[in-house]
VMD Tcl script that draws the C-alpha trace (Angstrom):
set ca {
  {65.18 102.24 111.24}
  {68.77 101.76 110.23}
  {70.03 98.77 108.77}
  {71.77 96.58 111.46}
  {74.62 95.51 109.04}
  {74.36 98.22 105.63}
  {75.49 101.98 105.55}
  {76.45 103.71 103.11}
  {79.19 105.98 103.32}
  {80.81 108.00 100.92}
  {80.73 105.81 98.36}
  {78.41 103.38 99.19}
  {78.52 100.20 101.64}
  {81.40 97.68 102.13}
  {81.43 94.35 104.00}
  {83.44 91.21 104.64}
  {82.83 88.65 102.12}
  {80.53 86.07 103.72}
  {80.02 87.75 107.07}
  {77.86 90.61 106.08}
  {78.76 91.08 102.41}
  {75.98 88.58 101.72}
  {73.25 87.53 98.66}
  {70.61 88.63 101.03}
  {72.15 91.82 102.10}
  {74.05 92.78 98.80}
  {70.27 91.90 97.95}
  {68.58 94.48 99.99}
  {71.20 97.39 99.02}
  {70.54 97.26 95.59}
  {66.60 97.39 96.73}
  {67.57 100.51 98.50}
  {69.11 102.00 95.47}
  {66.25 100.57 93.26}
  {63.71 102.22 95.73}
  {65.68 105.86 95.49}
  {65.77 105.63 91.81}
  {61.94 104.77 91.63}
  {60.85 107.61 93.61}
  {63.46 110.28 93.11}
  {64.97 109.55 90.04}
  {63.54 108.81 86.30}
  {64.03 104.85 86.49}
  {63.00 104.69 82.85}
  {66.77 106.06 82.11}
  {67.39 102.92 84.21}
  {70.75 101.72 85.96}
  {74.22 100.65 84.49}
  {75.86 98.06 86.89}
  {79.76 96.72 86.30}
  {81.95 94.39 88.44}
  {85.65 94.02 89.49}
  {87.65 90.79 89.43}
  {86.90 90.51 93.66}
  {85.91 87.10 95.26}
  {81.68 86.87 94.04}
  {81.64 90.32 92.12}
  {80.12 89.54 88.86}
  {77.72 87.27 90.62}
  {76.86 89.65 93.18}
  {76.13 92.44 90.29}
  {73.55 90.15 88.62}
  {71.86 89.41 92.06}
  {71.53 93.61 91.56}
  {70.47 93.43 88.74}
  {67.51 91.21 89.01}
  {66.36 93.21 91.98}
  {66.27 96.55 90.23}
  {65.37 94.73 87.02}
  {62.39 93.23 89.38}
  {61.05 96.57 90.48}
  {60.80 97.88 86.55}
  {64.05 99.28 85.90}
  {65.99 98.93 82.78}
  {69.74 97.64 83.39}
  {72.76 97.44 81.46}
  {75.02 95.43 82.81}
  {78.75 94.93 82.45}
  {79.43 91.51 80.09}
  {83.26 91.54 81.78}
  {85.52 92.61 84.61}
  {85.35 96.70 84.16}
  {86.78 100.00 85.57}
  {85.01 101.85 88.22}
  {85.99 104.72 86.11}
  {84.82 103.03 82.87}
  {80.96 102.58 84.93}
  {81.08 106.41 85.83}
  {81.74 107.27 82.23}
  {79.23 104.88 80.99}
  {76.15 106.13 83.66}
  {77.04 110.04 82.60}
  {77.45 108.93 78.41}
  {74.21 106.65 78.03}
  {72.06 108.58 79.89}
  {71.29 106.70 82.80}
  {69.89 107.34 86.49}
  {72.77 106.02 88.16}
  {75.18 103.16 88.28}
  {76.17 100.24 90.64}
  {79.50 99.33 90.93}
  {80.56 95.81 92.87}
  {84.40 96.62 94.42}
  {86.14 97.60 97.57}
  {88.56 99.07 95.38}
  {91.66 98.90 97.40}
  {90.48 97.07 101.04}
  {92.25 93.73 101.50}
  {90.70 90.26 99.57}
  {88.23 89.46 101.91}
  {86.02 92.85 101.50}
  {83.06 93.60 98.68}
  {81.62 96.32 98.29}
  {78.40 98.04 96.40}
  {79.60 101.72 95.27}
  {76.44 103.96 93.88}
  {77.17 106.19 91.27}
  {74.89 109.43 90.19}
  {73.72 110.19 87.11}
  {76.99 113.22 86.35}
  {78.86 110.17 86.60}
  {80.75 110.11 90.05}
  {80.13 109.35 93.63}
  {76.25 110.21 94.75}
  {76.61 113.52 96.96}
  {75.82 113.44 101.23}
  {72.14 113.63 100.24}
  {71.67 110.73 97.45}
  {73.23 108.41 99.82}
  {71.55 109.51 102.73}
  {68.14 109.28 101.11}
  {68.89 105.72 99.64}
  {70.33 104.51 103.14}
  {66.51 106.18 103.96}
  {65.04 103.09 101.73}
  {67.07 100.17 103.54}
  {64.07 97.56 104.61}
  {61.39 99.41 102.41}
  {62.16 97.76 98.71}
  {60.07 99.05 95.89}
  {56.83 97.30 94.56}
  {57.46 94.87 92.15}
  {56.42 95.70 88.68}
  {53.96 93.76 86.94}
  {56.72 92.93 84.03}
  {60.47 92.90 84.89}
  {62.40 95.18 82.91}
  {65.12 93.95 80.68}
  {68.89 92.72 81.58}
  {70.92 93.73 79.02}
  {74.75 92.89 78.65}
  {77.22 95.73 77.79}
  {80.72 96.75 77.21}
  {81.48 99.84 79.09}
  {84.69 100.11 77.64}
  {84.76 100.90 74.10}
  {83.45 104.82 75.03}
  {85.42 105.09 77.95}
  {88.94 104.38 76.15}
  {88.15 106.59 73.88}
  {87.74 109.62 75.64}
  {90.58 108.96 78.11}
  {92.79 108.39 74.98}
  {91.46 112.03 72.94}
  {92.05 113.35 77.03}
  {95.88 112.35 76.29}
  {98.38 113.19 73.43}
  {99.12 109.41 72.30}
  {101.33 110.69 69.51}
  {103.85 112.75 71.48}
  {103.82 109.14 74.02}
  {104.29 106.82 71.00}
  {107.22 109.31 69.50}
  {109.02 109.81 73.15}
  {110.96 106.50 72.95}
  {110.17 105.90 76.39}
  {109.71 102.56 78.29}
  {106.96 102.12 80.59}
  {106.28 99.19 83.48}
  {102.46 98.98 84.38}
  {100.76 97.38 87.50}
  {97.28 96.62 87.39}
  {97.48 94.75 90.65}
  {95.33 92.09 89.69}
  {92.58 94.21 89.86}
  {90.15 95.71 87.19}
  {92.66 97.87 85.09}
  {94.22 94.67 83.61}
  {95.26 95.22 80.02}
  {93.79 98.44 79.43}
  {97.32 100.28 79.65}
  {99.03 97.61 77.81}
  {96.48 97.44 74.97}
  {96.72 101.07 74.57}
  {100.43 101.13 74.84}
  {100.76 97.99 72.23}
  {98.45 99.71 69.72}
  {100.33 103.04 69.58}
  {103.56 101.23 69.96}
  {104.80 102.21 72.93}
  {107.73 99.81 75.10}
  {106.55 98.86 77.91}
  {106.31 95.52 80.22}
  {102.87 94.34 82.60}
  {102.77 92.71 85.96}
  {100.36 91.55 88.00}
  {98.27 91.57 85.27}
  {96.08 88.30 85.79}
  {93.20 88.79 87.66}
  {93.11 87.67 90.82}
  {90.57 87.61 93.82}
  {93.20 86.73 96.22}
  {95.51 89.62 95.50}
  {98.01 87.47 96.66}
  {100.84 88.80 99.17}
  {99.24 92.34 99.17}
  {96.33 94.70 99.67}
  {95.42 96.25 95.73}
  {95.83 99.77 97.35}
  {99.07 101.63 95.24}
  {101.07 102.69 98.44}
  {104.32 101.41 99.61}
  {105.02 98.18 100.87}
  {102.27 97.27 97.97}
  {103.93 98.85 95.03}
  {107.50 97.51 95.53}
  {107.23 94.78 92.94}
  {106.17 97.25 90.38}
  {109.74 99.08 91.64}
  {111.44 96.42 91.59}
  {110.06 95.64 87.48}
  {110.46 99.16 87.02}
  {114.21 98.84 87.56}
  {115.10 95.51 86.10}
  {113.64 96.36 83.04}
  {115.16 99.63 82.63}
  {111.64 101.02 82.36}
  {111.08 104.89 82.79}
  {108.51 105.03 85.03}
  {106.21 102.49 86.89}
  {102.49 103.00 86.25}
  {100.01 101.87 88.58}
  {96.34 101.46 89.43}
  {94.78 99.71 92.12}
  {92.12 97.13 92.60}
  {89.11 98.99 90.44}
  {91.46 101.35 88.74}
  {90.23 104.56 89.98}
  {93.55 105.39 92.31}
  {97.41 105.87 90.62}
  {100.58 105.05 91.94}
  {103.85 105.32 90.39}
  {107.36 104.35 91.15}
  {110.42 106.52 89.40}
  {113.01 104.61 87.04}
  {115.17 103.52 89.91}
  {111.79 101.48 91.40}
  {111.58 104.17 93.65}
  {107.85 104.98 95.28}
  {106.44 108.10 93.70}
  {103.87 108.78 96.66}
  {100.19 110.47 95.18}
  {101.25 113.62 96.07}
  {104.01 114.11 93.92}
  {102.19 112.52 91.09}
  {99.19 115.30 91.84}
  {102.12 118.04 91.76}
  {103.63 116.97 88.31}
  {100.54 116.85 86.57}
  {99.26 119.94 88.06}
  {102.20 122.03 87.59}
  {102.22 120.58 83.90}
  {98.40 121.70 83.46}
  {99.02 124.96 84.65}
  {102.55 125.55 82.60}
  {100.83 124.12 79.12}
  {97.16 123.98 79.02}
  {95.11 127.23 80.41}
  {92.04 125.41 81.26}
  {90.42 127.59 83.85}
  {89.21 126.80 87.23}
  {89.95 126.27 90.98}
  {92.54 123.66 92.22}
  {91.37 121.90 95.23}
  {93.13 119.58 98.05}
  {92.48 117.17 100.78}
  {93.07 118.06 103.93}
  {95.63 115.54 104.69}
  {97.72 116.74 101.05}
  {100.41 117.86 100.20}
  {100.86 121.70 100.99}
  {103.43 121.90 97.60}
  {99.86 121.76 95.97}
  {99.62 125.19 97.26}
  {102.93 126.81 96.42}
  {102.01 125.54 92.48}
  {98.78 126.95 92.17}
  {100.13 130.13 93.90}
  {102.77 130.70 91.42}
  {99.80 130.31 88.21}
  {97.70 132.90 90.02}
  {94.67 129.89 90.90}
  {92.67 129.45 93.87}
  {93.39 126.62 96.07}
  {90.18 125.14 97.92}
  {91.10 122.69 100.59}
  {88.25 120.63 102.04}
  {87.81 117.13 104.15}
  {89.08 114.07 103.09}
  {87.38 111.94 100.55}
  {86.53 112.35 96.69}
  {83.21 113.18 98.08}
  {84.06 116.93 98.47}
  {85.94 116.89 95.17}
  {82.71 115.83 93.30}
  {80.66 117.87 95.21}
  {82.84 121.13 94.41}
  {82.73 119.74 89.97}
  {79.06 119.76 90.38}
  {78.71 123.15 92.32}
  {81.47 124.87 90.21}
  {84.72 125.65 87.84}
  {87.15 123.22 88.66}
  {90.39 122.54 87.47}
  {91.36 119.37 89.43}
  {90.98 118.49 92.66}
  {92.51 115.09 94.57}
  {93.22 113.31 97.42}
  {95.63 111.66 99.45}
  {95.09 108.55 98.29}
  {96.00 108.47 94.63}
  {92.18 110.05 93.40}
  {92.61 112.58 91.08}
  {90.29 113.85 88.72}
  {89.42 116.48 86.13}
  {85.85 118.09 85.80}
  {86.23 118.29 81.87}
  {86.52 114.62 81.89}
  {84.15 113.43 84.89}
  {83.54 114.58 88.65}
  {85.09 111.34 89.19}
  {88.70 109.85 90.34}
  {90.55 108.10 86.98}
  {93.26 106.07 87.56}
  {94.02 104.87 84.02}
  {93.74 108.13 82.42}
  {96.10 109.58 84.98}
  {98.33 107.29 83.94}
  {98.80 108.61 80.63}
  {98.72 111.66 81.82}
  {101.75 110.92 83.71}
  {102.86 109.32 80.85}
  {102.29 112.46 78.33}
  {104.57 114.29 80.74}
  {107.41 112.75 80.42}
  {106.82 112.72 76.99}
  {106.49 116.35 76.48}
  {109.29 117.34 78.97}
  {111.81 114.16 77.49}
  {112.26 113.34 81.37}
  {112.14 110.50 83.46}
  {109.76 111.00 86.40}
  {112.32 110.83 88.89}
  {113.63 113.92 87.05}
  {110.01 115.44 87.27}
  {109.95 114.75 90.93}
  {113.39 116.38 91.66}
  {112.64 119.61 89.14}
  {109.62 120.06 91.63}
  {111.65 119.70 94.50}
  {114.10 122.18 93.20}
  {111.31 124.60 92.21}
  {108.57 124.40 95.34}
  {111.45 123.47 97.99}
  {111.76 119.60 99.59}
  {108.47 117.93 100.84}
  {108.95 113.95 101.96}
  {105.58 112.65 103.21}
  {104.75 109.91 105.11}
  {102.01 108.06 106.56}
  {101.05 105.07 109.07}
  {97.74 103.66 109.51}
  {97.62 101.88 113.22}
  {94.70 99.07 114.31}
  {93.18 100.06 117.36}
  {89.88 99.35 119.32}
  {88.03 102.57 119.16}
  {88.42 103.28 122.67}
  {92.26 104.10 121.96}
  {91.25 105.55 118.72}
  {88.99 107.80 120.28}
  {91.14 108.63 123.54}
  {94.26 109.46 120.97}
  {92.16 111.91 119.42}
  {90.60 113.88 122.50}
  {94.10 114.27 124.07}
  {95.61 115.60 120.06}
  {92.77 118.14 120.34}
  {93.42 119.27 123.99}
  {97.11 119.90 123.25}
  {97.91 123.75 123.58}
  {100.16 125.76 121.15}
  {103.61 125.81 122.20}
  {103.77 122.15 123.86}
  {106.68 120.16 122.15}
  {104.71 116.57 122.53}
  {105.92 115.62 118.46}
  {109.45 114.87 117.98}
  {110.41 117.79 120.05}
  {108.80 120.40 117.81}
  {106.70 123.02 119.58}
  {103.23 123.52 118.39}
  {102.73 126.71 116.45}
  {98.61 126.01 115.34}
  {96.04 123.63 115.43}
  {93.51 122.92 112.71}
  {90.76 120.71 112.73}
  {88.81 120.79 109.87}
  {89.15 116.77 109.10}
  {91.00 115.16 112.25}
  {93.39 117.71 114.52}
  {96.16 118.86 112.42}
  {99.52 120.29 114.08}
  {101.86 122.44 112.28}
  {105.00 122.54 113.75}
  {107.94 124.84 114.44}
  {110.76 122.23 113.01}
  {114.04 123.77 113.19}
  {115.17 121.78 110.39}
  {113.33 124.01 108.53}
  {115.52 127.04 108.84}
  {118.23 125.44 107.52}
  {116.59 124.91 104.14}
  {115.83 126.77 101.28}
  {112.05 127.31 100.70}
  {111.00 124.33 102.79}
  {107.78 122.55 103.53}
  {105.65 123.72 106.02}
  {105.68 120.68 108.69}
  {102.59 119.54 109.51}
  {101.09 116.76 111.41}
  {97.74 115.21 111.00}
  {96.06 112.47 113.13}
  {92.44 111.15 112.06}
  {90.62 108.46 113.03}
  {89.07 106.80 110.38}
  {85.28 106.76 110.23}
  {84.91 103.40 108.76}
  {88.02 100.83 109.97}
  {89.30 100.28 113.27}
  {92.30 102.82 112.29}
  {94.12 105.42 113.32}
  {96.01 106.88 110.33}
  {98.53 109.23 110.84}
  {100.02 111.77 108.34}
  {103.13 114.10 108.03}
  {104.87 116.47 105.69}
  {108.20 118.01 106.09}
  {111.43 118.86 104.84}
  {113.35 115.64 104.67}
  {112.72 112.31 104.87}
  {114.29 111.50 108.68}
  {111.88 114.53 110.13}
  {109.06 112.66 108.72}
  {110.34 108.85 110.08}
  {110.47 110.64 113.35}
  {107.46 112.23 113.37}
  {105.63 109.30 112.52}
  {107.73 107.18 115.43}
  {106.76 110.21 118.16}
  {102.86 110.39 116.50}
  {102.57 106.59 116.70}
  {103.93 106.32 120.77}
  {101.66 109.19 121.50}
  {98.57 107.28 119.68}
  {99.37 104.72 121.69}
  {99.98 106.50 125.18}
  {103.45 105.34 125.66}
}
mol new
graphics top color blue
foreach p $ca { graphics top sphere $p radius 0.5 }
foreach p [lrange $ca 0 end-1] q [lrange $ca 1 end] { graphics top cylinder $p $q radius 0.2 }
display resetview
């Protein structure tokens, strides 16, 4: 039967702290996951489990560890506050069946959350978590001897691959200045301590950890990420660097403090890939991304897969075959030759060896892409609804024929649906332009909030504000 409270979702199950995030039910999870390992799994390789700095985390990951310690699997868990990134390298580099992670990574204070990582070292695929959601209310047999809890640092391996991944040299010659934003979340110090080491300018905020991630939700988007602007410009810095609340998602504001949404940051680092590195492979997309994403890998002769929204469908491609990158919306990006996983430090000097290499600020980067692939603004709105409006908003966006002008007074030239109902439109704006963005419009109701999110792309920053104003009265039936 399932669970009345638990599912697990694409990365595992989240809760409200206290109102079903719970001992008992974080509890029976982690018997789930022990019970999957046990029977489909080798649970001698046993289970890494790591924590971020949320309300309860490291106490919740040793309640998960004593269950699947209970039912004869070896653990190694985290001795401090650590990366989800850092927990997917460590699973993948010791060996081990799989790994728990405690976060909600970038959901608002009051959330928890138990992510399950596979043994390759990212998110478990459809199947893993459908078969451990299969073991909710049937825990494994204890074993007659509890298996050891042993304490580990994660990081140690993890830095240094993500620091062979990037060319520290060429950052530590560039005489650039860097501000970095760890949000108060998991990624605290790890930039800076690289950056001090290698000698490298830079200044930290939001660097303490702190469960209440006070004033904002740890998620890198705008209106989160205007302090780090704000530090970004006052302190002359280059770039702002940003992760959010377990460091597997980037943001990035340009030297003026100016927001540097994902999908530019996805474009620069792509289009550097492509111009300096020849690693093979497919480039893959979200379905709510960027369509400059397609123009780039056009021009370097790759295949572009786009698929549904979530890292999910990123990993699953890695695992299946030659990728070069794939990402998301969000700020997840990732690179198969370092895991099938999103990184948000190591895109960060990434970012970083960029404007190294190319002695530019990133607002420069941004505006030599816009030059290049033609102007794309994005912009996105997330609205709380009951799921009867949700619902309703979305059965009228799908019944809408070609032709009718219902957004911002832009007929409707096709309809896609592969992840929500997508609209591109005919925006006249457009023909005034050199090489402009397609305009697209994207409305998807998420499958685990009480949201509507809206999305748009065009060619200028007042088409998208007023696609977004017409998108959010038609969500709402005005």
């Amino acid at each position: 039967m399932p669970h009345p409270v638990i599912k697990f979702g694409t990365d595992g199950w989240r809760g409200v702290i206290a109102d079903d995030f719970t001992f008992s039910n974080v509890r029976t999870a982690a018997a789930a996951i022990a019970a999957y390992v046990c029977a489909q799994e080798d649970p001698a390789k046993g289970l890494c489990i790591a924590y971020d700095t949320r309300f309860g985390s490291k106490a919740f990951a040793r309640a998960c560890a004593e269950v699947a310690a209970g039912a004869g699997i070896p653990v190694q868990l985290a001795r401090a506050v650590t990366p989800t990134p850092a927990l997917s390298y460590g699973v993948r580099e010791r060996g081990a069946a799989g790994g728990i992670m405690i976060t909600s990574s970038h959901n608002p204070a009051q959330w928890n959350g138990v992510k399950y990582k596979a043994w390759y070292g990212g998110s478990g695929r459809p199947s893993i978590m459908t078969a451990i959601e299969s073991y909710l209310g049937r825990p494994p047999a204890p074993a007659a001897q509890p298996a050891p809890i042993v304490e580990v640092d994660f990081l140690p391996t993890y830095l240094k691959a993500i620091e062979s991944f990037a060319d520290l040299d060429l950052i530590a010659r560039s005489g650039m200045k860097f501000c970095i934003d760890s949000m108060y979340g998991a990624g605290a110090t790890i930039l800076s301590g690289i950056f001090a080491r290698i000698g490298v300018d830079h200044v930290q905020i939001r660097a303490n950890p702190d469960p209440l991630f006070p004033g904002i939700n740890p998620e890198p988007i705008e209106p989160n990420i205007r302090a780090l602007g704000e530090a970004t410009a006052a302190n002359h810095c280059h770039a702002g660097l940003c992760t959010d609340g377990d460091a597997d998602r980037i943001g990035a504001t340009d030297e003026h403090g100016a927001f540097v949404d994902p999908h530019k940051i996805y474009s620069v680092l792509l289009n550097w890939v492509l111009r300096t590195k020849g690693w093979p492979g497919a480039v893959t997309r979200a379905f709510n991304t960027t369509k400059m994403l397609d123009r780039i890998a056009k021009k370097y002769g790759r295949e572009l897969i786009e698929h549904g929204i979530g890292f999910k469908f990123v990993s699953d491609l890695m695992l299946e075959r030659e990728i070069l990158m794939g990402g998301e919306e969000s700020g997840g990006i990732g690179f198969q030759r370092h895991l099938p996983e999103r990184d948000g430090l190591l895109n960060c000097l990434l970012l970083a060896n960029v404007m190294a290499e190319e002695r530019k600020t990133l607002g420069q980067l941004v505006a030599d892409l816009q030059a290049e692939y033609g102007e794309h603004q994005y912009g996105r709105i997330d609205l709380a609804l009951p799921d009867e409006t949700k619902n309703a908003a979305i059965a009228r966006a799908r019944a809408l024929p070609p032709g009718d002008p219902v957004f911002a007074g832009m007929p409707i030239l096709r309809t896609e649906t592969l992840d929500g109902v997508k609209f591109y439109l005919d925006n006249p704006e457009a023909k005034t332009k050199p090489n402009a963005a397609e305009t697209w419009l994207l409305l998807r109701a998420s499958g685990t909030e009480p949201l509507l999110r809206i999305y748009t792309e065009s060619c200028s920053k007042e088409s998208v504000a007023n696609l977004l104003e017409s998108a959010r009265a038609f969500a709402l039936n005005e």
